[in-house]
N, C-alpha and C positions, 0 to 999 in steps of 0.2 A: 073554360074560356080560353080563348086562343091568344097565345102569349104573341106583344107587337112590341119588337124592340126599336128603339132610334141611337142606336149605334155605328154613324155615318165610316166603318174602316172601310176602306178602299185601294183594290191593285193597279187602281187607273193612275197613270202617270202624268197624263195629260190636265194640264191645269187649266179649268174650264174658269169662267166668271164665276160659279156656282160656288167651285171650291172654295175660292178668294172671301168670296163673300160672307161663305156659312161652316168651312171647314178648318180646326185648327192643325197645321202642319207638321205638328209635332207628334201631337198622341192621333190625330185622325177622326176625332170626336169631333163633335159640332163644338162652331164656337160661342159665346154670350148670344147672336144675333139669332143663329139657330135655334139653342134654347126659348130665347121667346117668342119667332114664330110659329115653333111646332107644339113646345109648352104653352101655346095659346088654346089650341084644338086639343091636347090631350089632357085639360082640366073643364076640359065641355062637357064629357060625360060626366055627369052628375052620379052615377050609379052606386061608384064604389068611393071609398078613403082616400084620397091623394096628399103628399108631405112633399115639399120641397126639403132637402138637404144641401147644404153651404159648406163644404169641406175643405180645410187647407193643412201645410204642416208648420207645427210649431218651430217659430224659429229658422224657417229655412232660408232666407239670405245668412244668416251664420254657417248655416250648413252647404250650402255652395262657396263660401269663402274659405271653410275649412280644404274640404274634399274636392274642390273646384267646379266649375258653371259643366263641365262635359258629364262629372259624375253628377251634378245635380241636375242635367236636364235627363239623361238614363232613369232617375230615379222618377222623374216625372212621366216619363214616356211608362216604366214599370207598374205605378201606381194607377194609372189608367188601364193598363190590361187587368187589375187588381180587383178596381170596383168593377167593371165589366164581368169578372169570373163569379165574385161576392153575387150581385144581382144578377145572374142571369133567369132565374126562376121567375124572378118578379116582373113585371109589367113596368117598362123605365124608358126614359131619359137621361143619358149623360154626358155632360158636355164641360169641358176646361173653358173658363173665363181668359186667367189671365198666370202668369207664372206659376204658383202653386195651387192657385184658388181652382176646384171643380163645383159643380152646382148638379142635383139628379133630382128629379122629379120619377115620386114612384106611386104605384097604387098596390094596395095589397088590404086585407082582412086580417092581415096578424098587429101583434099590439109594435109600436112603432120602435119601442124603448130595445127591443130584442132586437130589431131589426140595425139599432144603430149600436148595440153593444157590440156584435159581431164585427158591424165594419171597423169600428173602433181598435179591438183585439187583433183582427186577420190582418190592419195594417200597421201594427207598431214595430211589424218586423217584414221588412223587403229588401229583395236579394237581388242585385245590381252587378254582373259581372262578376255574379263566382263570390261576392263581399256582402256579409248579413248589416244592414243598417238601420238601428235604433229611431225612432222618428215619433212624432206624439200630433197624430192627427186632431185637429179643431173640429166640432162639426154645431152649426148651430141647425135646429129643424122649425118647421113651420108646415101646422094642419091647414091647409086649402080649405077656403071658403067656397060654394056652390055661384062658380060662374064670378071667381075675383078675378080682378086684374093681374096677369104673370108679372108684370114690373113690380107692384105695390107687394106681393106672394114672396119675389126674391127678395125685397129689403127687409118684410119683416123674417125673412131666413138668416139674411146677413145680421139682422139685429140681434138674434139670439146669437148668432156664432161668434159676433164682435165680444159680447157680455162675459163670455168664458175665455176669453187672451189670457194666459198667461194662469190659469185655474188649473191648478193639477192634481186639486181632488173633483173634477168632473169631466167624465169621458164625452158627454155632449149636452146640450142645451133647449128646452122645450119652447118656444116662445110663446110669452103671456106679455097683458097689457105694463102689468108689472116693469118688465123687461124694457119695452119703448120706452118709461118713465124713467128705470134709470136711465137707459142710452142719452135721451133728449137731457136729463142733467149733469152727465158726466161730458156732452159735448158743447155743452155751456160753461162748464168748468175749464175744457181744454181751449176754448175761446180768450180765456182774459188770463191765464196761469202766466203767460211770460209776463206782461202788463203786472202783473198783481208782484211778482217776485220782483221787479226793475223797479216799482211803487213802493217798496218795503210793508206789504199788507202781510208780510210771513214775520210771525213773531217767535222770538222764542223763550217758554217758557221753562221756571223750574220746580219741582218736586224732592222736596227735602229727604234726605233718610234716615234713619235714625237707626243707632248702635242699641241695640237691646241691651245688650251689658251695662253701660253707662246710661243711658238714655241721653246723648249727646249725639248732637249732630255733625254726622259726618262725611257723608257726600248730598250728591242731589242728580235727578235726570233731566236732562233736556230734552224738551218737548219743544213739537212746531203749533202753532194756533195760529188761523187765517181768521184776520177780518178783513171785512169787506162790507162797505159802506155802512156801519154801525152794524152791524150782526158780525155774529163766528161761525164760520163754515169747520163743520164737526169735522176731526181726520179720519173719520169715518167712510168720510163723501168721498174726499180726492186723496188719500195716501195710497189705497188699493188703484186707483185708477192710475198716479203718476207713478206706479211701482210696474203696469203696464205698460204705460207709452213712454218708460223710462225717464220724463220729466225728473223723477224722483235725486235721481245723479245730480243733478244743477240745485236743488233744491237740499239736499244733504248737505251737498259742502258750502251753501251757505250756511245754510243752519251751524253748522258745524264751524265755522270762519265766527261766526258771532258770537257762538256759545263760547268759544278759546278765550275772545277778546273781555268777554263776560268775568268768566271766572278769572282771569287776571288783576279784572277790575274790583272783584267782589275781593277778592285774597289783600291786594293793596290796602283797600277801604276798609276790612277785617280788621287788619294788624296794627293800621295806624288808629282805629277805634279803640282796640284790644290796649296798645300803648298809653292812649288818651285816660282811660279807663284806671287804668295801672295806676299814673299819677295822681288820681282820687281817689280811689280804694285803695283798700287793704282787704284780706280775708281775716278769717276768726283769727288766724295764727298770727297776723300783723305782718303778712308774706303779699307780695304783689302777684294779681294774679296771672294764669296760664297768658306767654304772649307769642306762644308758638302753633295758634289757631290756623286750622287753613279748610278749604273745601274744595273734594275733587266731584269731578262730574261725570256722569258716563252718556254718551252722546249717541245714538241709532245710526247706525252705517245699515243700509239695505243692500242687500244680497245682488241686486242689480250691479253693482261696483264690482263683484268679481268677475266676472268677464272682462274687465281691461286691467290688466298688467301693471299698470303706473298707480292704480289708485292708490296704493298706501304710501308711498312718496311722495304723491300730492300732499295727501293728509300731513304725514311726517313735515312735510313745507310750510302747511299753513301754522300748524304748529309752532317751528321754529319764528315765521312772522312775526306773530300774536306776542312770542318769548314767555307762552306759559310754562312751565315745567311737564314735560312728559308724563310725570308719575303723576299730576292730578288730572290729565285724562283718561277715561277710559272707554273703549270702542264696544261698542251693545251690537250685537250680532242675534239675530234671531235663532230657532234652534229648527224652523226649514230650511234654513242658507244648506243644511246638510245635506241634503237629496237635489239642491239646483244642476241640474246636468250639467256632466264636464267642467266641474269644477272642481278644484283640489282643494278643498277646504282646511285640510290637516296643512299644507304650505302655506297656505294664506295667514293662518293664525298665526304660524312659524314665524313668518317673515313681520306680522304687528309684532310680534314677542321683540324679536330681534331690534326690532326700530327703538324699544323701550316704555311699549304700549301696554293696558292692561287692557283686558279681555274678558266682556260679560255675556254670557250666554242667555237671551231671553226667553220668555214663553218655553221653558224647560218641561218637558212632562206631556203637551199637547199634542203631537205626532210621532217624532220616529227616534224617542228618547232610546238610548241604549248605555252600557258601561265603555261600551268600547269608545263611542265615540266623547266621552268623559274624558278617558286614558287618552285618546288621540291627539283630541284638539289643546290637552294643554292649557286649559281657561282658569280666570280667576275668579270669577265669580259664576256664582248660578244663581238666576233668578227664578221664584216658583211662581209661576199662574196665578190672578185672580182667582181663576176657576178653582181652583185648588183650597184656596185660602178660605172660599166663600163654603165650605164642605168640610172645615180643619175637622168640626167636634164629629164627623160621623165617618173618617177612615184613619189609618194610619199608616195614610200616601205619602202625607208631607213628614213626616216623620221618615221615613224609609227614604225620602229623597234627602232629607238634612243628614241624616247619619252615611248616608253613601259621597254626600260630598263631602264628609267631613275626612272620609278613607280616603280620598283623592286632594285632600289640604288644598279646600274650593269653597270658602266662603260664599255663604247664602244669603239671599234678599225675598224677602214676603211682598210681593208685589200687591196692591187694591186692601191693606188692612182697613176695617172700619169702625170696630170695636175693641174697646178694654180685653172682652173675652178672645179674640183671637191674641192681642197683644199678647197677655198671660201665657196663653199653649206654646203660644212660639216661645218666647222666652223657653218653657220649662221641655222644649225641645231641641236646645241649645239652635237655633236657629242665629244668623249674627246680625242681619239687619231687615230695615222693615220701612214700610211707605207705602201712603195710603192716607184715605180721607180724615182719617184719625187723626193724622198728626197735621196734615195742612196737603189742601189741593194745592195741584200748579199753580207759583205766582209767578209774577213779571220781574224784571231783574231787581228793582226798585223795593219793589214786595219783599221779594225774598230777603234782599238784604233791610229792610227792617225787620223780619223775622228774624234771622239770626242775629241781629242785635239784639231784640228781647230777648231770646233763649239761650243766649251763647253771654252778652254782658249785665244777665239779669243780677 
């Protein structure tokens, strides 16, 4: 078969209508308007496989703010001779949209997934003036219907490519109907999220923890819970997605502003309980009991705040506001923050140290767990997995993970407990705390503090 490229370069200098019209002047490719009236005629042949591809790079306004708009448009113009060299075999179309976005229409009998691993791989590394530059291309795909519309062909391309923002365990995107369902309810989510946050529809709840040793309670996690209009929108739905459109930053440090004012509240209402308490009891010994009760909390900071500079002076601010004590917060850090690019993770935590923050390491064990980064980051606690916990009687994972934090003097949390029998192993694997449906689900601030009244001045 006789290969027909549409790769519009050109040494003609002369700028016609034509050019204006259909050519972008940067890489030389056609632009959006070309793509659909030539991608209109070359999904007519019905004969063979045709996929649209949606391809952009991740993050690239950072990456021109960093390196500057002259090196980011070089790298634009290189990444165009790129796919060009990738596809040249294949029977194609490709043409640049719009700053990073390129869009290719291809037909080929090979399986498609190969075909986009390749471009995947050949472009996470392009060479711009002598300078190798790391980059993590998006590509969402979409299998061509016999005789579809190229408008309707490229959004459900862009739909898949949209779906994987910010996903860095996947090199590219297949689209299923699946996929429009989520898009169409992740952009109903992004519809009403500022409205919902300004409404105070973001609540936050809390999760008790419990010291194994004593069986007393002695911190708890904050958690966010959306309602909206009598139902709860699981954070399921919109944490991964405002962790994408970075919503999630405005949305932390409220959370986080409430949770402070929270536990100030709860510690107050504690001690003046605890006092009240004191005055009518006695214990066996005819001794007034403990009135030195307090609860800290550890709060979710997402990985998206390390890109800006200030955030932990912010935090350290609101802090101060609130006038909780430092030492009963604590900053919950996921344990992907560790591979987010260009991030200096080992400074960041420095710099929470320094403030007089404590520092919990979440989801420990599910990615790119290591010693070193143990030793590195300098953390107070480690949390283990669900996952983990829900598999205690048939490895001795959690166990290798308690006694290794225990060599790096890094108190452990059993995250999702739900039975007696996990409680017991952990115990007898000196693990130090623990939370989960066992002991009590997230309550409201209200809840919680009745619970710790029962438990704490039973």
């Amino acid at each position: 078969m006789a290969q027909r490229y549409y790769l519009p370069f050109s040494n003609n200098k002369k700028i016609s209508l034509y050019n204006l019209a259909y050519i972008d002047p940067f890489t030389g490719l056609g632009n959006y308007y070309y793509f659909c009236k030539e991608g209109s005629k070359f999904i007519q042949n019905n004969t063979t496989t045709k996929y649209i591809l949606i391809l952009d790079i991740e993050k690239f306004r950072t990456f021109n703010s960093y390196y500057g708009h002259d090196t980011g448009r070089e790298l634009i113009i290189q990444l165009a001779k790129e796919l060009a060299q990738i596809l040249k075999n294949y029977n194609n179309i490709i043409c640049r949209f719009s700053n990073d976005i390129f869009a290719i229409l291809i037909e080929t009998f090979e399986e498609i997934n190969n075909i986009a691993d390749n471009l995947f791989n050949s472009l996470r590394h392009i060479e711009v003036n002598g300078e190798i530059y790391n980059i993590y291309p998006i590509i969402g795909i979409y299998k061509i219907k016999n005789d579809e519309n190229i408008l309707l062909a490229i959004d459900k391309a862009m739909t898949a490519h949209d779906e994987i923002i910010g996903d860095y365990n996947k090199k590219y995107n297949m689209y299923s109907e699946e996929t429009e369902t989520v898009i169409l309810e992740e952009q109903k989510i992004e519809e009403i999220m500022e409205e919902a946050l300004e409404n105070g529809e973001f609540k936050v709840f809390y999760q008790p923890k419990i010291d194994l040793k004593t069986n007393k309670i002695t911190s708890c996690e904050a958690l966010v819970r959306w309602f909206r209009e009598g139902r709860i929108i699981s954070p399921n739905k919109f944490v991964p997605l405002f962790e994408k459109n970075r919503f999630i930053i405005k949305l932390d440090k409220y959370i986080f502003q409430k949770a402070c004012e929270d536990i100030q509240y709860i510690n107050k209402l504690m001690k003046e309980k605890t006092f009240l308490n004191n005055c009518n009891h006695k214990n066996n010994n005819n001794e007034p009991f403990n009135n030195n009760f307090f609860i800290t909390a550890s709060i979710n900071i997402s990985k998206e705040h390390f890109a800006y500079d200030n955030f932990i002076m912010e935090y350290y601010d609101m802090v101060k506001q609130t006038n909780v004590p430092r030492e009963l917060i604590e900053l919950e850090i996921t344990e992907s923050a560790s591979v987010y690019k260009g991030i200096d993770l080992k400074q960041i935590t420095k710099d929470m140290k320094q403030k007089g923050f404590t520092i919990a390491l979440d989801d420990f064990g599910t990615g790119y767990s290591s010693l070193n980064m143990l030793q590195d980051l300098n953390i107070d606690v480690l949390k283990i997995d669900k996952s983990f916990i829900d598999r205690i009687d048939e490895s001795n994972l959690v166990k290798y993970i308690i006694d290794m934090a225990k060599d790096f003097n890094i108190k452990t949390v059993a995250e999702g407990v739900e039975n007696k029998e996990q409680v017991d192993i952990l115990k007898n694997m000196g693990c130090d705390m623990a939370q989960g449906y066992y002991y009590a689900k997230p309550l409201s601030r209200d809840n919680f503090v009745e619970y710790l009244t029962t438990k704490v001045l039973q």
